[in-house]
C-alpha positions in Angstrom: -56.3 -17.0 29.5 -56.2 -17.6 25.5 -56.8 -20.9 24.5 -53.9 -22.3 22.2 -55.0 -22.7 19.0 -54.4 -26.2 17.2 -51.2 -25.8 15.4 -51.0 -28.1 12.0 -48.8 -31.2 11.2 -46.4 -28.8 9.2 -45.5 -24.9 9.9 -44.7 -23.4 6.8 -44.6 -20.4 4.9 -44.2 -19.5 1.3 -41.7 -16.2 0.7 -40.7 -14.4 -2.3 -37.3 -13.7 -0.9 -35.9 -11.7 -3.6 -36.4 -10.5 -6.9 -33.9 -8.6 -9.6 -35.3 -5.0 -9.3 -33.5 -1.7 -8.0 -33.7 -1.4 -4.5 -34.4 1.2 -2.5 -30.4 2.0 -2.4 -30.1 2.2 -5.9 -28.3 -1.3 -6.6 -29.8 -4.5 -7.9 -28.4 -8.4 -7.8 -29.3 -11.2 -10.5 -30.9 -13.7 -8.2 -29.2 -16.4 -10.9 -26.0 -15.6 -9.8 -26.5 -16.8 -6.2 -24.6 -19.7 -5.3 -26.6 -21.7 -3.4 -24.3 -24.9 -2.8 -23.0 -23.8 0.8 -26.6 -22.9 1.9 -28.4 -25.9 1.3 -26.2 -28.2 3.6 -27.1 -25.5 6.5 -30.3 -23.7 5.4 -30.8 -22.4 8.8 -33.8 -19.4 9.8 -32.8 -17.2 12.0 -34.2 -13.9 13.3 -33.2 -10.6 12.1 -29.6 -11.5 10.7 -28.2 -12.7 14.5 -26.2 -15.5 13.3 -25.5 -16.0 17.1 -29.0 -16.9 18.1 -30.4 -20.7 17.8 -31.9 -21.2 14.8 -35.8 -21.5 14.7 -36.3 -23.4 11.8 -35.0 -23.9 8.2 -35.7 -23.2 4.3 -36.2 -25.6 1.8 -38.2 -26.0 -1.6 -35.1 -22.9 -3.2 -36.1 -22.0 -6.6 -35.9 -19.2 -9.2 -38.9 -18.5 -11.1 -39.7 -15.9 -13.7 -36.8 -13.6 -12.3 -37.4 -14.1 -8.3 -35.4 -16.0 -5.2 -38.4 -18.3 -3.9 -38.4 -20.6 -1.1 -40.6 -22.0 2.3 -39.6 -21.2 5.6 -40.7 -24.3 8.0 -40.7 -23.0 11.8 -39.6 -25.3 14.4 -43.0 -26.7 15.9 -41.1 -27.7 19.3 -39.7 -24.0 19.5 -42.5 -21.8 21.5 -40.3 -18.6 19.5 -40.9 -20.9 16.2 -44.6 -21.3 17.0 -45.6 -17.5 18.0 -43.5 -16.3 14.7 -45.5 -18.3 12.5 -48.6 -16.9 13.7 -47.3 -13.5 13.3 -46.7 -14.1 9.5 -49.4 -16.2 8.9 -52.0 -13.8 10.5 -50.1 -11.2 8.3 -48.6 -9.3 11.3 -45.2 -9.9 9.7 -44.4 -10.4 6.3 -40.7 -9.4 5.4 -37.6 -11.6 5.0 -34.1 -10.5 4.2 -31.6 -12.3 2.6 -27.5 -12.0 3.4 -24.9 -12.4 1.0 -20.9 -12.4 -0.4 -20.8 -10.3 -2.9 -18.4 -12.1 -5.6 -18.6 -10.2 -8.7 -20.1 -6.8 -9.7 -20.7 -5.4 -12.9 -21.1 -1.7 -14.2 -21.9 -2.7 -17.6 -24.7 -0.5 -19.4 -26.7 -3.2 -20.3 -27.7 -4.0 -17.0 -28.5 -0.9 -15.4 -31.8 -0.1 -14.7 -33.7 3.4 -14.5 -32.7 4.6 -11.2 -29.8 2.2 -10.5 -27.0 4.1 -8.6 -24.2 1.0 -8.0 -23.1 -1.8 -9.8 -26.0 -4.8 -10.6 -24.7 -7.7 -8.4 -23.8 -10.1 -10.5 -22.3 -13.2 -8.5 -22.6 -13.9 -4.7 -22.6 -16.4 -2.4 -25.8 -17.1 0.2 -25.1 -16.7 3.9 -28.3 -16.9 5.5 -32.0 -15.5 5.0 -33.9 -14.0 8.2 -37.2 -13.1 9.2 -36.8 -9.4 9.8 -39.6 -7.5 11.5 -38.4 -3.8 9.1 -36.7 -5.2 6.2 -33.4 -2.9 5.4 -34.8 -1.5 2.0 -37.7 -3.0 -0.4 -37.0 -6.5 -1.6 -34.5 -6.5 1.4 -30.6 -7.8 0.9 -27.9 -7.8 3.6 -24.5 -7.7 1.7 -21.6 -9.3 4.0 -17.5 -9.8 3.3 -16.2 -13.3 4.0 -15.1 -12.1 7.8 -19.1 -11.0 8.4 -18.3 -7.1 8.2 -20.4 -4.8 6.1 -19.8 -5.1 2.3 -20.3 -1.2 0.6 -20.6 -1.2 -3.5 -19.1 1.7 -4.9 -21.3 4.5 -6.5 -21.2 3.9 -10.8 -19.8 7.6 -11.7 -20.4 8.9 -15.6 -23.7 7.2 -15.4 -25.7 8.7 -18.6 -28.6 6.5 -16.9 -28.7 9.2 -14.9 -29.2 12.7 -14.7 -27.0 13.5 -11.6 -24.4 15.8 -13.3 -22.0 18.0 -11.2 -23.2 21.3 -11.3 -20.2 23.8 -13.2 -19.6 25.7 -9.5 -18.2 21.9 -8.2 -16.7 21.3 -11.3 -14.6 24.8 -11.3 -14.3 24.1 -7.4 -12.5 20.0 -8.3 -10.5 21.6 -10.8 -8.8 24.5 -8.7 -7.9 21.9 -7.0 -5.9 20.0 -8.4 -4.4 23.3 -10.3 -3.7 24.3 -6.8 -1.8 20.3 -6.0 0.0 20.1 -9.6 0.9 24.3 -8.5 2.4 22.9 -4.9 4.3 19.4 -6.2 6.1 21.5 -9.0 7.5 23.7 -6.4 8.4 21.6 -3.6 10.5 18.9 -6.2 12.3 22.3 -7.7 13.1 22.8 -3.6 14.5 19.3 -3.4 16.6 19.8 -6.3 18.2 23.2 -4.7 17.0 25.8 -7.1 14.3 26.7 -5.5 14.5 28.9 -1.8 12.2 29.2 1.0 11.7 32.6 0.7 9.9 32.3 -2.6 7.7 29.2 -2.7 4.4 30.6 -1.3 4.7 33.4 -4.8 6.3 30.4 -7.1 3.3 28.4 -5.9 0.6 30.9 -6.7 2.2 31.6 -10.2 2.0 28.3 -10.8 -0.9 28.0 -10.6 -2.5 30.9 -12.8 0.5 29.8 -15.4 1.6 26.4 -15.0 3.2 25.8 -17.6 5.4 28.9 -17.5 6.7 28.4 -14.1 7.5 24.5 -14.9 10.1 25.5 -17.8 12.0 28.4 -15.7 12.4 26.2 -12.8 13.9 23.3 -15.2 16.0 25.7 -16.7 17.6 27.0 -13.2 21.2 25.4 -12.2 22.1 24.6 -8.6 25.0 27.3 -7.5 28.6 25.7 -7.9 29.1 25.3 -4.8 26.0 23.1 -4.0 26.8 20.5 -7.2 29.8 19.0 -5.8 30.4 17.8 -1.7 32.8 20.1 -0.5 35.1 17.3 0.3 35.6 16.3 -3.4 36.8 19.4 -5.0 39.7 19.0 -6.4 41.5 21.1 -3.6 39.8 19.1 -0.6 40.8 16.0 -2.0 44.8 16.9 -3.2 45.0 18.1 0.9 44.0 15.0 2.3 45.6 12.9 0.2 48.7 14.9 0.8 48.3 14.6 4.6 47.5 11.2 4.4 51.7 11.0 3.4 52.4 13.4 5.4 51.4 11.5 8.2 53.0 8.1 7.7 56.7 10.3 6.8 56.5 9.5 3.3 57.0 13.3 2.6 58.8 16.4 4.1 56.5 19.4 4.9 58.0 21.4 2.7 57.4 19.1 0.0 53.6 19.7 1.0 53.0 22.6 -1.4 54.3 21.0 -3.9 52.6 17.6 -4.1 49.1 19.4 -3.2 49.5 21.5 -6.5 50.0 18.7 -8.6 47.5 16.6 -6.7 44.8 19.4 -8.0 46.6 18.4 -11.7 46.8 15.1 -11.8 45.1 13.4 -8.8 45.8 9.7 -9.8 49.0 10.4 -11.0 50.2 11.5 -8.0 48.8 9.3 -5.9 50.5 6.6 -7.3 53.7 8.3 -7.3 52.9 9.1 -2.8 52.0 5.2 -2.4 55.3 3.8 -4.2 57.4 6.0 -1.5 58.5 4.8 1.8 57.8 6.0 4.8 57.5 5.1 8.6 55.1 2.1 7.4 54.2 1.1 4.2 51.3 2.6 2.8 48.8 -0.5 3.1 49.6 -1.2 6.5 49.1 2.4 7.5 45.6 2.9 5.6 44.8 -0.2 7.7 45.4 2.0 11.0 43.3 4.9 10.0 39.9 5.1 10.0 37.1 7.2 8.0 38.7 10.6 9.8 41.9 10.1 9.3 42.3 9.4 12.9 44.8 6.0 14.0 42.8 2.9 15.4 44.4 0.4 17.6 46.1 -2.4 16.2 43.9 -5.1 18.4 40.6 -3.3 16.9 41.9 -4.3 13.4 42.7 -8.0 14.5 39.1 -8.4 14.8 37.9 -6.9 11.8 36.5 -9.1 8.5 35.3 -7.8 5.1 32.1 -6.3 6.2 33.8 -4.0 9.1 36.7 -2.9 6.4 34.2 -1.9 4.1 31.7 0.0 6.6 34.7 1.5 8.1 37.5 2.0 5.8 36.6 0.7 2.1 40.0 2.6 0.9 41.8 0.7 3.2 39.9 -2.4 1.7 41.1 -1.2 -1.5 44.7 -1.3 -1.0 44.6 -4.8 0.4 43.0 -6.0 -2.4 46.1 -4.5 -4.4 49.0 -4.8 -1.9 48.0 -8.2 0.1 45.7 -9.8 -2.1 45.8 -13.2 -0.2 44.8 -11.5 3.2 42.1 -10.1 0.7 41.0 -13.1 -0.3 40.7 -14.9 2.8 38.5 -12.3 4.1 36.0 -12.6 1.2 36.0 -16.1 1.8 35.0 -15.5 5.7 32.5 -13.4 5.1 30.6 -15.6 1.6 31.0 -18.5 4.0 29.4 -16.7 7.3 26.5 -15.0 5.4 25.5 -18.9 3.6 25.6 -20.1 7.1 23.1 -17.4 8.4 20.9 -18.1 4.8 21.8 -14.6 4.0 22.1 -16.0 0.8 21.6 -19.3 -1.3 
């Protein structure tokens, strides 16, 4: 059996733990812009970045020198893990540590890239931890973490004249047919939207926009939607002299032979008209029979209405809102009232 050799008073060992060069991955972080502060109250060693394991010692003696993160790891000498890791790196069978970061702020500025440097240079960032690591992650080894311990990713520095990574003209042709071929299909699809454009003839419109943008864009502003698809069918000026002419018909305001008559100069003069149909007498008056009609034109109940406020009246019959507001304006009132009182109650509003 080996005889245990005689450990000293102290374990410790001395670690550059990271300097400012490019790494491996092509990124770089200024070793001046580590905070530190959070560390130091808790500047536990652990073993290859498992922050759920015991710690097995801790780092002291932190300090930047001539561009580099330096600092001594002292192993737990009551730990028998502690004790058989310090021989490993003091016989020189392990010699890599790896530090683990926030990353706060990054910078793309020229003057701090380096030959070779892919990403931004780190500029700010918060220490986590630093491990012994038996294969450090790249060469002058950093771990960079977000706040909730999931991987942090820096994003690739593009138009880099650092370096000489240019797209070759095949991708650049291949990038720009595309987004000929996304401007070609948007144009298209918001001329279909509009009605001018049928589904017969996008896939062709499409491709002749894209071999002739431009072209394509001014003959589809310049087409109208057809006559019949500017105005709802049920405001022409026909659709809407008929029903307001049945409306009248229906309470007895009017004969049906009159019906011809008033529909032609409804198409005329609408409002004129209508005022002329409201001031006659029928059956009911005319606010009391709006009242028992709803959006079809079809009676409702007189106990429906009993129960209605403002907001049912003007989801369900605004016109017959309308007339109140005209005809009964102290029913009208009292109704708004309701309802402004109802919604502060339910903090609808202030």
């Amino acid at each position: 059996m080996t005889e245990k050799r005689k450990l000293p008073d102290t374990l410790e060992h001395d670690f550059i733990i990271c300097d400012e060069s490019v790494n491996r991955y092509g990124w770089r972080l200024l070793v001046g812009g580590i905070d530190l502060t959070g560390f130091t109250k808790n500047p536990v060693l652990i073993m290859q970045h498992n922050t759920f394991t015991v710690s097995i010692g801790r780092w002291k003696n932190l300090r930047i020198e001539n561009g580099e993160l330096k600092g001594t790891a002292e192993f737990d000498r009551n730990d028998d893990d502690a004790v058989k890791l310090y021989w490993k790196y003091k016989d020189g069978y392990m010699s890599a540590v790896s530090l683990n970061v926030i990353p706060i702020e990054e910078s793309k500025d020229k003057a701090l890239l380096l030959p070779g440097q892919k990403y931004p240079t780190l500029t700010k960032s918060e220490m986590i931890e630093i491990s012994l690591v038996t294969i450090p992650g790249q060469k002058n080894a950093v771990r960079l973490s977000t706040p909730e311990g999931s991987e942090y990713k820096l994003h690739l520095i593009t138009n880099n004249q650092m370096e000489k990574n240019e797209q070759t003209v095949e991708q650049l042709k291949k990038d720009l047919d595309a987004q000929r071929r996304l401007n070609a299909e948007n144009i298209v699809m918001r001329h279909k939207e509009r009605g001018v454009v049928q589904d017969g003839e996008i896939e062709s419109l499409k491709t002749l926009a894209f071999n002739d943008y431009e072209t394509v864009s001014k003959m589809l502003d310049a087409r109208q939607k057809p006559a019949a698809q500017n105005e709802n069918a049920d405001e022409t000026p026909e659709a809407k002299a008929k029903a307001l002419v049945a409306l009248h018909l229906g309470r007895n305001a009017i004969l049906p032979s009159e019906v011809p008559f008033y529909e032609n100069a409804a198409k005329l003069d609408f409002d004129g008209t209508k005022a002329q149909l409201e001031a006659k007498k029928g059956v009911r008056d005319i606010d009391s029979f709006v009242q028992g009609m709803n959006s079809n034109g079809q009676q409702k109940s007189d106990d429906e209405r009993k129960s209605w406020g403002y907001y049912d009246y003007f989801k369900k019959d605004p016109e017959a809102l309308q007339l109140m507001e005209k005809n009964d304006p102290d029913r009208y009132k009292k109704l708004v009232a309701d309802f402004e009182s109802s919604t502060k109650k339910s903090g609808l509003v202030g």
